[in-house]
C-alpha positions as CSV (number, residue, x, y, z in Angstrom):
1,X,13.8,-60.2,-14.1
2,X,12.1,-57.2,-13.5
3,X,14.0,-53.3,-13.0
4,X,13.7,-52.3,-9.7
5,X,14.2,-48.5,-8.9
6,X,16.0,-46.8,-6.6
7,X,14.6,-47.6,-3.2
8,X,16.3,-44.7,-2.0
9,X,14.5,-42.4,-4.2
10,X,11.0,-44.3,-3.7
11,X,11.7,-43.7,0.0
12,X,11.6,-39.6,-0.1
13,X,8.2,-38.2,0.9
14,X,6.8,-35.6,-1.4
15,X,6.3,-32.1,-0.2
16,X,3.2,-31.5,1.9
17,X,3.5,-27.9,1.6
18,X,4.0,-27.9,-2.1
19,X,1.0,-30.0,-2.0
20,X,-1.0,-27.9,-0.3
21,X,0.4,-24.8,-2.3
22,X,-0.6,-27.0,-5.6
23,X,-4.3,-27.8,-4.6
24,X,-4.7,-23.8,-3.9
25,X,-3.5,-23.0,-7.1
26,X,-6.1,-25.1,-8.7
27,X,-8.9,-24.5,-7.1
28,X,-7.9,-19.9,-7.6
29,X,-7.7,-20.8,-11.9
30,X,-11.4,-22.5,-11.3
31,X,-12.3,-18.9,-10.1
32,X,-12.8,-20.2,-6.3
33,X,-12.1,-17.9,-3.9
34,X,-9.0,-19.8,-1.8
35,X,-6.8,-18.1,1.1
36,X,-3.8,-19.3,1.1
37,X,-1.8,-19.4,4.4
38,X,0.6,-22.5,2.8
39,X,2.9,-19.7,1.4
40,X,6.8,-19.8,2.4
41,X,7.5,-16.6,0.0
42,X,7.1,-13.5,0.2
43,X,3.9,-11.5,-1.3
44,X,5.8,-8.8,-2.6
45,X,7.9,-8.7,-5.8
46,X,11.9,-8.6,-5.7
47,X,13.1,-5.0,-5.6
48,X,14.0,-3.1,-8.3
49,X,17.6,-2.2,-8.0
50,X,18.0,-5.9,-7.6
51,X,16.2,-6.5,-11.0
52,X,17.9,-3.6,-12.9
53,X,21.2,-5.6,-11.8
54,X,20.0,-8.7,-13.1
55,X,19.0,-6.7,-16.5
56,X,22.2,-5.0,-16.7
57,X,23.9,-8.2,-16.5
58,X,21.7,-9.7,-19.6
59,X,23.0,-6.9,-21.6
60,X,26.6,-7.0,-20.4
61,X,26.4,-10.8,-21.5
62,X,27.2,-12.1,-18.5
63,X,24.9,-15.1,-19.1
64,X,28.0,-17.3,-19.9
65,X,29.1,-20.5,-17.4
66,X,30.8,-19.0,-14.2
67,X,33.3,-20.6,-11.2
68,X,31.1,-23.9,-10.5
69,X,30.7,-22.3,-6.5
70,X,30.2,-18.7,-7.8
71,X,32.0,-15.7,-8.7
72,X,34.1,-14.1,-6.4
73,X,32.6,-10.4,-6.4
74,X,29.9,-12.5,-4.6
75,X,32.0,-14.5,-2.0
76,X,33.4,-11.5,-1.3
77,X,29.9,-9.3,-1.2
78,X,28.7,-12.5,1.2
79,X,32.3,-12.7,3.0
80,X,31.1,-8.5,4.0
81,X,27.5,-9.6,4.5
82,X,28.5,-12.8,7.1
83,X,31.5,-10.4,8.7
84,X,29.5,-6.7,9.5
85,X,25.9,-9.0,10.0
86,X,26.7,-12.2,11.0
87,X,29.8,-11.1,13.4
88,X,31.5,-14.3,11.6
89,X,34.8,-14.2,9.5
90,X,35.1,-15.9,6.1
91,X,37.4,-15.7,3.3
92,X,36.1,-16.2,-0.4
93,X,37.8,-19.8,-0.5
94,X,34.8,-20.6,2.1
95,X,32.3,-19.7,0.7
96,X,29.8,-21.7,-1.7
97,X,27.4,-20.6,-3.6
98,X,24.3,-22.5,-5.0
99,X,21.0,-22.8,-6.4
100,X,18.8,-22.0,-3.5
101,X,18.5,-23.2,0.6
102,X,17.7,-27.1,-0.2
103,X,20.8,-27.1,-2.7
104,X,23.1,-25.7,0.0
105,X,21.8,-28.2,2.7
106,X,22.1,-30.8,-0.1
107,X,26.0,-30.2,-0.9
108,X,26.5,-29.7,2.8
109,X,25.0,-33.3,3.9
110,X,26.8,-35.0,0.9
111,X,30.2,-33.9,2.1
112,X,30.1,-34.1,5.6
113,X,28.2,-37.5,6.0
114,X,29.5,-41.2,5.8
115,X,26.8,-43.6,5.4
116,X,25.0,-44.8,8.9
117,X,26.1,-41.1,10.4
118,X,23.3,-39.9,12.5
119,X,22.1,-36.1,12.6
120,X,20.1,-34.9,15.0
121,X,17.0,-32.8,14.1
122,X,14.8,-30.8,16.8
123,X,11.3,-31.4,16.2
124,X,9.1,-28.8,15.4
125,X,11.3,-29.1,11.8
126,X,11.3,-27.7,8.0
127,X,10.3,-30.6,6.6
128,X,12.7,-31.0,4.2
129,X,15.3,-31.5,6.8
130,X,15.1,-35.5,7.0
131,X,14.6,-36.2,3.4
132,X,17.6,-34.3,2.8
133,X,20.0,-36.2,5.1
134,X,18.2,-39.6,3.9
135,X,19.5,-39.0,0.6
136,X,23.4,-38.0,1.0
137,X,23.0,-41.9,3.2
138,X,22.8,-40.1,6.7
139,X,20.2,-41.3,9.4
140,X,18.1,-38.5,11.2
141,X,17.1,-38.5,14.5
142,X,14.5,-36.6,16.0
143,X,14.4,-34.6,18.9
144,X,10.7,-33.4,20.0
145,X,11.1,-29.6,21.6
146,X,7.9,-29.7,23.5
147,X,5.3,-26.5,23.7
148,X,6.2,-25.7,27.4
149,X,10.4,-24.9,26.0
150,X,8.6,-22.7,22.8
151,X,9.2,-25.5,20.6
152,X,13.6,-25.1,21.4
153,X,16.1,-27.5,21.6
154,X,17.8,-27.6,25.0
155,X,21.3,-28.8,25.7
156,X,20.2,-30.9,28.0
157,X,18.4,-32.4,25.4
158,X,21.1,-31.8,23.0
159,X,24.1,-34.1,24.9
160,X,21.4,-37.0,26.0
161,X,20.9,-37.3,22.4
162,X,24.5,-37.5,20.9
163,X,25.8,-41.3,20.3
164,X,29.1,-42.2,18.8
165,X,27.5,-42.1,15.4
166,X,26.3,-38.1,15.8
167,X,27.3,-36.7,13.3
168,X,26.0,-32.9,13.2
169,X,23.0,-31.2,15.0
170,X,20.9,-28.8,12.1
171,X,19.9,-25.9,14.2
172,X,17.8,-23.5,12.2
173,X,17.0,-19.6,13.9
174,X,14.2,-18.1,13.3
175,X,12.7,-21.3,12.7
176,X,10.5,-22.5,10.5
177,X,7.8,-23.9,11.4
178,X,7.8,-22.2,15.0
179,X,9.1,-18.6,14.0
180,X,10.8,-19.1,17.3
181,X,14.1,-17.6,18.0
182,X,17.2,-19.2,19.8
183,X,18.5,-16.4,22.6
184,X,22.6,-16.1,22.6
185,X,22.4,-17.6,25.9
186,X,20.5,-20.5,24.4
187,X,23.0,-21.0,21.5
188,X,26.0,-20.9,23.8
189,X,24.7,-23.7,25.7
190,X,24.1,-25.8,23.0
191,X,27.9,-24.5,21.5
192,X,29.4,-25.8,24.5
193,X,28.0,-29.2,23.9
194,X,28.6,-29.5,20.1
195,X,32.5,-28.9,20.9
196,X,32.3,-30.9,23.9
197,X,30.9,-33.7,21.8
198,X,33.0,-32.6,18.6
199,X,30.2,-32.8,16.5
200,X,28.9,-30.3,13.3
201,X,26.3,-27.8,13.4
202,X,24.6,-26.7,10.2
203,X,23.2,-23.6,11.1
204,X,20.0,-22.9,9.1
205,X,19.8,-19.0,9.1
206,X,17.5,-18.1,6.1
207,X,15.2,-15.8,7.7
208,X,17.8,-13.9,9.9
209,X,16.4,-10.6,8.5
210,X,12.7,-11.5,9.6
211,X,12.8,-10.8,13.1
212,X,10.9,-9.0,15.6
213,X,9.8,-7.5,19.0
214,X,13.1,-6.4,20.1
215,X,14.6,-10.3,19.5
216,X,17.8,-10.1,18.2
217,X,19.9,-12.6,15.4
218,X,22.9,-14.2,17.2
219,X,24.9,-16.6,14.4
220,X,26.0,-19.5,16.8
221,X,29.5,-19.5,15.0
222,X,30.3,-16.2,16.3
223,X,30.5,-17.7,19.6
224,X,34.0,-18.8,19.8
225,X,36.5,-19.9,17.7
226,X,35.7,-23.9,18.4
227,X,32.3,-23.4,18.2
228,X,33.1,-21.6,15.0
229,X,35.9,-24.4,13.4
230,X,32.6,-26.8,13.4
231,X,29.6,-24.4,12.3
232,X,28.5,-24.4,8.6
233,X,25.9,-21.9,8.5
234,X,23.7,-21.5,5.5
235,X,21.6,-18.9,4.4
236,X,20.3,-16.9,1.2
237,X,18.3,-14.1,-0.7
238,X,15.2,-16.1,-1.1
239,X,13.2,-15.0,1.9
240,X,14.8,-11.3,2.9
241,X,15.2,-10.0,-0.4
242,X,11.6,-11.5,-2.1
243,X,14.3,-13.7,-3.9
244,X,12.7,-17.3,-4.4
245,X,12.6,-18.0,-7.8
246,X,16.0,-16.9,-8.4
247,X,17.6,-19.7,-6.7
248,X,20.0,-18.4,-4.2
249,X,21.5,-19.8,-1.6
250,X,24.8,-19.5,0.3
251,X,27.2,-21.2,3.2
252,X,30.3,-20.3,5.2
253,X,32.3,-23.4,6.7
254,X,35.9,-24.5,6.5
255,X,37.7,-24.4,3.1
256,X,38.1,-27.9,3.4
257,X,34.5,-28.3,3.4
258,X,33.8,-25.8,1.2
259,X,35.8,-27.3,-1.1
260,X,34.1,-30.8,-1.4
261,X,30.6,-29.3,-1.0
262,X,32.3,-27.2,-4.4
263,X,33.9,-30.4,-5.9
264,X,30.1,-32.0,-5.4
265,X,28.6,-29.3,-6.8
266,X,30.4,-29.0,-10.1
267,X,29.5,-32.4,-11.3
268,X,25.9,-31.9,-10.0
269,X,24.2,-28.7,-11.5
270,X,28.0,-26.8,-12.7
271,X,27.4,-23.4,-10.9
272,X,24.4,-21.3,-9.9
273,X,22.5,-19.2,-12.8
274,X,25.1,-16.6,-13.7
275,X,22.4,-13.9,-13.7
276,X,21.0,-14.7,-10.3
277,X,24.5,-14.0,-8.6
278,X,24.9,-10.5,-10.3
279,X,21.6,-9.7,-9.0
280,X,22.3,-10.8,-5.5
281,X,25.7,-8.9,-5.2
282,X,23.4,-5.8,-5.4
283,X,21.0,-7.6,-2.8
284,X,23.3,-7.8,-0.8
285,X,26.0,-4.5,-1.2
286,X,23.3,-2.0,-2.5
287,X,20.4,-0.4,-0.1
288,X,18.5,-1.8,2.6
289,X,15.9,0.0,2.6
290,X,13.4,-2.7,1.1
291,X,14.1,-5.0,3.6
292,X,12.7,-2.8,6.4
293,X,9.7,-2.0,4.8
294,X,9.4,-6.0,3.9
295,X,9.7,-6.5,7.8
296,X,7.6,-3.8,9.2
297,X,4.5,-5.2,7.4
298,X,5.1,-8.7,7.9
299,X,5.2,-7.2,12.0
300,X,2.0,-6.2,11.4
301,X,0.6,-9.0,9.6
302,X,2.3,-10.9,12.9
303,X,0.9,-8.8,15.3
304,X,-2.8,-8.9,13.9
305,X,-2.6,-13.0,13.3
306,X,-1.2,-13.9,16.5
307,X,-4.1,-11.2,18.4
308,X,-6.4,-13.3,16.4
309,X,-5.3,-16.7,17.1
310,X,-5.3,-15.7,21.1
311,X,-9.3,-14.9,21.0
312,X,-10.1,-18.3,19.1
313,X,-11.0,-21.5,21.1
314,X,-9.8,-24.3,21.4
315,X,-6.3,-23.9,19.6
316,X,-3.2,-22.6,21.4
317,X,-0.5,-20.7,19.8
318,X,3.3,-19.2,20.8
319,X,4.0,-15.4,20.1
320,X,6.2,-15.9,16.4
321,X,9.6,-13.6,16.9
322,X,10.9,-14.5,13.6
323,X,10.0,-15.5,10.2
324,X,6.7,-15.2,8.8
325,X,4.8,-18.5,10.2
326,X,2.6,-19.0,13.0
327,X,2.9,-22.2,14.6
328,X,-0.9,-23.5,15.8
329,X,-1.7,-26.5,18.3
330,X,-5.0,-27.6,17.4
331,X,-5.0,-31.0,19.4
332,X,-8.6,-30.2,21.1
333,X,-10.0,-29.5,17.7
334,X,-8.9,-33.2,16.4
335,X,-11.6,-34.6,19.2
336,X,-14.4,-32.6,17.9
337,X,-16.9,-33.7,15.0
338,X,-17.3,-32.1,11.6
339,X,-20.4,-33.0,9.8
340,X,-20.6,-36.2,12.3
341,X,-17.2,-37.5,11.5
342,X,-14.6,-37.3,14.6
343,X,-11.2,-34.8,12.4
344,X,-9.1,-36.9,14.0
345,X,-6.0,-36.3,12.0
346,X,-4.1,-32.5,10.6
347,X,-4.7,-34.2,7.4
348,X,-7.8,-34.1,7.1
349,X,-9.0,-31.1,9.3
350,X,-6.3,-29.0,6.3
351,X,-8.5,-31.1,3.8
352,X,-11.8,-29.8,5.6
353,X,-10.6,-26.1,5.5
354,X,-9.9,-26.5,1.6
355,X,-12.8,-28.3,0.3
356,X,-15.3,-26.7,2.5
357,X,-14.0,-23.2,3.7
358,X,-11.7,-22.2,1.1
359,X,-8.8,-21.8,3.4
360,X,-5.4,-23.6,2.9
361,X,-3.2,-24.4,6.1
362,X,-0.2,-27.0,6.1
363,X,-0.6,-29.8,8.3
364,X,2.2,-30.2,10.3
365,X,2.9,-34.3,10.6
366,X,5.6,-33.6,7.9
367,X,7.4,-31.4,10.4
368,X,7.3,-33.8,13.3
369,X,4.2,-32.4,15.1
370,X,0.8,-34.3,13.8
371,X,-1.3,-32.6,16.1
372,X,-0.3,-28.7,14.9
373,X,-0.8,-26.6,11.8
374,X,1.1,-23.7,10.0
375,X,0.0,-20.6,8.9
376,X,2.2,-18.0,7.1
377,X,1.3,-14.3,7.1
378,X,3.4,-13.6,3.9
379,X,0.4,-13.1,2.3
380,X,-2.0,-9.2,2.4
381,X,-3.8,-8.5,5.8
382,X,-7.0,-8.5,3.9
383,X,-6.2,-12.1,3.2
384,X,-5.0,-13.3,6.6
385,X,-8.2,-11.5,7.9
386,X,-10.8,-13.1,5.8
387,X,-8.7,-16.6,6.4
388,X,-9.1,-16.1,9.9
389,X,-12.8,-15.5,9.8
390,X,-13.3,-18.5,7.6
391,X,-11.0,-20.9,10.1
392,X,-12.7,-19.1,12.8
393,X,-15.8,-20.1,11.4
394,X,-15.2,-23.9,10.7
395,X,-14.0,-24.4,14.8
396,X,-17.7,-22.6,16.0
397,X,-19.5,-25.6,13.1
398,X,-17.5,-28.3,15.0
399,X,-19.5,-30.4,17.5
């Protein structure tokens, strides 16, 4: 009789966007001269009080095993982050700390979800979202956020949506892919249905530094104490602080859930890289001052793209007022003809870009919209300008 392997395993979709990211790579070391708009990091390196703190640590020896959900002069730097940012109350016995975003979301699904639970997903989404909840035995559903409500879950939408087998909504401001950015008004709608229905919501806040244009960062736990009893928000120092490779992430939720997301976590991966947490207590408790400079040329880079994107034909875009991604509809370029093929597909209009323009987009079918692209302006203007010429230049060949 022959093995079989995990069909839950064979059933995960690879990354798109670290396929994308991958391709670009390879074709830069042949010497070709690639844009790259697939990037979900920042472009600038981690600052340097941060890495003088993780130095400090290497010679202090802290590079020992700590706490498997992280040592407490972080829970309590993150319990004063969550409380004088966030406007949300914590205590250290709430707080987990792991080894990046994906990791939290990953302990968070695996302790909250029974198998056959459902959790409900608005479309535009990260695509890692669904595999995620497919893999701690959950079932997602998706709910498609249309162009004409900037790509946001309504709560309308919201109660039509929840079934006896709901199990938590993931609700992620400023989004990615959208860079959208859910109004308090917004989020206290859709509160007032996730207590009505007593249902979770994981609140995906990773890039609640990144926004602009006078938008502001509301934490839809902070919105009431019942809203609050069934929030888990999650965040971390990857995008803010130019933190990716250090593997950071963090949530706030009950202590009862924070303490099986901790059991979980212990047997999994023991606790987050000792050195990584040192360095992120002074990420988060020294000066800011990085962070604004971080955010006032990512503006720019927004501002410039999105001016761009508005004189282009035949592709529609929303004003981003978070993040760093601009979300693209390019439905009326998928009709047109490149080289006397019909595009037809994201897939292979990204694949067109790559080969023959030397531009890398992500194709968004991965994050529930096949008929849109991403583009990130974490990268230099000069980049996102010479990108733009060369996308600019592929929609005037198309017949």
């Amino acid at each position: 009789m022959a093995l079989t392997l995990s069909k839950k395993a064979q059933a995960v979709k690879p990354s798109s966007t670290l396929a994308i990211t991958a391709k670009a790579k390879e074709l830069k070391a042949q010497g070709i001269d690639v844009v790259g708009f697939g990037a979900g990091e920042p472009d600038f390196n981690t600052p340097e009080n941060i890495n003088n703190a993780a130095i400090k640590a290497i010679h202090d020896g802290f590079t020992k095993y700590t706490p498997a959900s992280g040592i407490d002069e972080l829970k309590k730097a993150i319990c004063d982050k969550f409380a004088n940012f966030n406007k949300l109350q914590y205590q250290p016995n709430q707080i987990v700390i792991s080894n990046g975003g994906k990791h939290s979301l990953t302990n968070i699904f695996t302790a909250i979800l029974n198998p056959g639970d459902e959790v409900i997903i608005p479309a535009p989404f990260w695509l890692s979202y669904p595999e995620i909840v497919k893999l701690a035995d959950g079932v997602p559903v998706i709910l498609r956020c249309e162009k004409s409500q900037n790509y946001k879950l309504t709560a309308k939408q919201l109660e039509e949506a929840c079934t006896e087998k709901t199990k938590a909504l993931i609700l992620n401001t400023p989004n990615n892919p959208t860079g959208m950015v859910y109004s308090r008004e917004e989020l206290q709608a859709i509160a007032d249905v996730v207590v009505k229905k007593d249902i979770y919501v994981v609140s995906d806040e990773m890039y609640e530094n990144l926004i602009y244009g006078g938008a502001e960062h509301v934490s839809i736990g902070s919105l009431g104490e019942e809203i609050y009893k069934r929030t888990i928000t999650c965040s971390g120092v990857a995008k803010s602080y130019a933190m990716t490779g250090w593997r950071i992430g963090y949530t706030g939720s009950s202590a009862e859930i924070a303490k099986l997301m901790g059991s979980v976590q212990s047997h999994q991966t023991s606790n987050p890289n000792s050195i990584a947490q040192k360095a992120t207590v002074e990420a988060l408790s020294g000066p800011q001052v990085t962070v604004g400079i971080m955010k006032n040329e990512f503006n720019k880079r927004r501002q410039y793209m999105y001016e761009r994107l508005c004189k282009m034909p035949l592709i529609d875009s929303v004003e981003p007022k978070g993040a760093f991604y601009s979300f693209i509809d390019v439905s009326k370029l998928l009709d047109k003809s490149y080289k006397g093929e019909k595009v037809e597909t994201v897939g292979k209009l990204a694949d067109i870009l790559i080969e023959d323009y030397n531009v890398a987009v992500i194709p968004c079918g991965d994050f529930g919209f096949d008929d849109h692209i991403r583009l990130s302006y974490a990268i230099s203007l000069e980049q996102i300008q010479k990108g733009l010429d060369r996308i600019e230049r592929f929609i005037n060949d198309l017949a």
